[in-house]
C-alpha positions as CSV (number, residue, x, y, z in Angstrom):
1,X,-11.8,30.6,22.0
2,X,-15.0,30.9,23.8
3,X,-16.3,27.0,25.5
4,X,-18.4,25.7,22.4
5,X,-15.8,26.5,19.7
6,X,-13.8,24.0,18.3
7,X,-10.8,24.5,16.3
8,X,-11.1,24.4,12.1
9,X,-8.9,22.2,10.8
10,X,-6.7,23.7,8.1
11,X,-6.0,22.0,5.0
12,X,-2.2,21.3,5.7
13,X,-4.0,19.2,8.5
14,X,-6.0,17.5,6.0
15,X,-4.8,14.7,2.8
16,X,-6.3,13.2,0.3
17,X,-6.2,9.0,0.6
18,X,-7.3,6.5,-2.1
19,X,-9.2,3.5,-0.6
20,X,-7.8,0.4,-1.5
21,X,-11.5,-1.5,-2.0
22,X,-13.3,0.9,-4.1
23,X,-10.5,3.3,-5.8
24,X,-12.3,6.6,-4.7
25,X,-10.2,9.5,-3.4
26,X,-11.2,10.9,-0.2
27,X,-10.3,13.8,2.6
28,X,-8.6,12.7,6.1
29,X,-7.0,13.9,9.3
30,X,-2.8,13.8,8.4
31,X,-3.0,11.9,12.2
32,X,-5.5,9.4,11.4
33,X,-4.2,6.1,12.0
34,X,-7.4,3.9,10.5
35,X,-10.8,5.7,8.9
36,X,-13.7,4.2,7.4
37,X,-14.5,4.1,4.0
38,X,-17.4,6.4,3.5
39,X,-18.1,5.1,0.0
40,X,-18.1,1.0,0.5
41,X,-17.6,1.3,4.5
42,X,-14.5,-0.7,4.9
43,X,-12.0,-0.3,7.3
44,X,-8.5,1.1,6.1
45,X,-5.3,1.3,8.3
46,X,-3.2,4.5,6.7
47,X,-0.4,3.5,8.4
48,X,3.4,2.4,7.1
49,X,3.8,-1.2,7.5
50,X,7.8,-2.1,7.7
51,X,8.7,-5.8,8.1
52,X,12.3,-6.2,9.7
53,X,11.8,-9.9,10.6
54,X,10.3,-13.2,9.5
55,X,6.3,-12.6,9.4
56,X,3.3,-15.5,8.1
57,X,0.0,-13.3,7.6
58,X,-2.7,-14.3,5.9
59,X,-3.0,-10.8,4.4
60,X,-1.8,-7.2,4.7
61,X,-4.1,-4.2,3.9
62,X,-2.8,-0.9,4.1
63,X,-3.2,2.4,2.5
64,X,0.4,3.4,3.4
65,X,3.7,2.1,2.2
66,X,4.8,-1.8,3.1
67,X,8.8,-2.6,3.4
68,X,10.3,-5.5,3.7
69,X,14.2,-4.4,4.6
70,X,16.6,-6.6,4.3
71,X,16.2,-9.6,6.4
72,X,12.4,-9.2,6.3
73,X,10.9,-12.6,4.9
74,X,7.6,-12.0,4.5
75,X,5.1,-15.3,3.7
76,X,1.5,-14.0,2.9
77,X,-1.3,-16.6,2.2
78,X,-4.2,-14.5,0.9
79,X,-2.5,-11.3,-0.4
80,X,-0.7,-7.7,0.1
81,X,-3.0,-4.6,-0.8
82,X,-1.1,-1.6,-0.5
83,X,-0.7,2.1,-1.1
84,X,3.0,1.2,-2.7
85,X,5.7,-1.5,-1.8
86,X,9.5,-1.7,-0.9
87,X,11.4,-4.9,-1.3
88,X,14.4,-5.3,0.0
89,X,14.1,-8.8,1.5
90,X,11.8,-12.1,0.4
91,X,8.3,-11.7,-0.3
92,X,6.0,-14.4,-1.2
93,X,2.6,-14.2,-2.0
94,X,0.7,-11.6,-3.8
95,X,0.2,-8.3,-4.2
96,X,-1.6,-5.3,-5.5
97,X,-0.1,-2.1,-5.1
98,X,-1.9,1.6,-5.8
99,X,1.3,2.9,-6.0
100,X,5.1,1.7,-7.3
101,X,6.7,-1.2,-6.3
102,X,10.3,-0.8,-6.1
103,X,12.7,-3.7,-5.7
104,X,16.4,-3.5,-4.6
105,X,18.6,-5.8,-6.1
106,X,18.9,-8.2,-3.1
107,X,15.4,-8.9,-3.1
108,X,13.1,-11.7,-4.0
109,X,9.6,-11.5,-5.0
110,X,7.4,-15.2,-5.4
111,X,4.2,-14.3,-6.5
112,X,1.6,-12.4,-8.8
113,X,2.1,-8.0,-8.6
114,X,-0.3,-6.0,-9.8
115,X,0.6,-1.9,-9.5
116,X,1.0,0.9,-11.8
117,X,4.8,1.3,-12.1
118,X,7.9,-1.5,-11.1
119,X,11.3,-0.5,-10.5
120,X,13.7,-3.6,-10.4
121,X,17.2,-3.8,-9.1
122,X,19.7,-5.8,-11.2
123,X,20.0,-9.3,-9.4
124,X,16.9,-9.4,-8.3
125,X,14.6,-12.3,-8.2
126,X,11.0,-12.2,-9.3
127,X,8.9,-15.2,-10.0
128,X,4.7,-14.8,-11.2
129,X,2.9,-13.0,-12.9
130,X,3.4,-9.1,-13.2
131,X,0.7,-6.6,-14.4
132,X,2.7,-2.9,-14.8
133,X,0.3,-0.4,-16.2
134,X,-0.4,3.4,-15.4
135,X,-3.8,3.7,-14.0
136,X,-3.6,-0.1,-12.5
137,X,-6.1,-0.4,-9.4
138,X,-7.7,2.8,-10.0
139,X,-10.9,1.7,-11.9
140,X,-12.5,5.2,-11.4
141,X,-9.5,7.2,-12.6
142,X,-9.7,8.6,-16.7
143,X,-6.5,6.3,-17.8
144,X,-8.0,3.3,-16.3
């Protein structure tokens, strides 16, 4: 490599992320931690988010998976955006999910959900409101 050449990323270096604000698909770095929107400019953490412990946020915004394992209790004020969401512990306060929620049957959920596919656990507890619908949170998508 001669001193002005930098190395071309290949595309298994590369994947494709949905920004949680504005819906619209876009290409990152697989090691990329946080980016910026380039269509509404927002900050996005693409990180995992696991809660293994009792946590008061005021919100939680992350493209990547949130889990809340089993003696997680997670109170949120405001509300969880997320790429998809595991319950295994207490959740309360809202969320909307790009991707499936799926709840163990342990788990409680107190609060509204919005996301495009639930899986539920028998035994477990969910109180609010729930919108399940295929294309939910994708308002740029063709079955939205």
């Amino acid at each position: 490599m001669a001193g002005g050449d930098l190395p071309i990323p290949s595309s298994d270096d590369r994947q494709i992320i949905f920004c949680i604000y504005c819906a619209k698909p876009q290409e990152i770095g697989k090691k990329a931690l946080t980016v910026t929107c380039k269509y509404c400019n927002k900050s996005l953490t693409i990180e995992d988010i696991r809660i293994k412990e009792y946590r008061a946020r005021r919100s939680i915004e992350t493209v990547g998976m949130v889990t809340v394992e089993k003696k997680g209790n997670v109170v949120v004020t405001d509300r969880i955006t997320c790429g998809g969401l595991i319950v295994r512990g207490k959740l309360k306060g809202n969320v909307i999910s790009h991707g499936p929620v799926l709840v163990s049957p342990e788990a409680e959920i107190h609060g509204d959900v919005t996301a495009p596919a639930l899986a539920v656990g028998s035994g477990a507890i969910l109180e609010g409101k729930y919108d399940i619908r295929p294309g939910n949170n994708r308002p740029n998508s063709p079955s939205a």
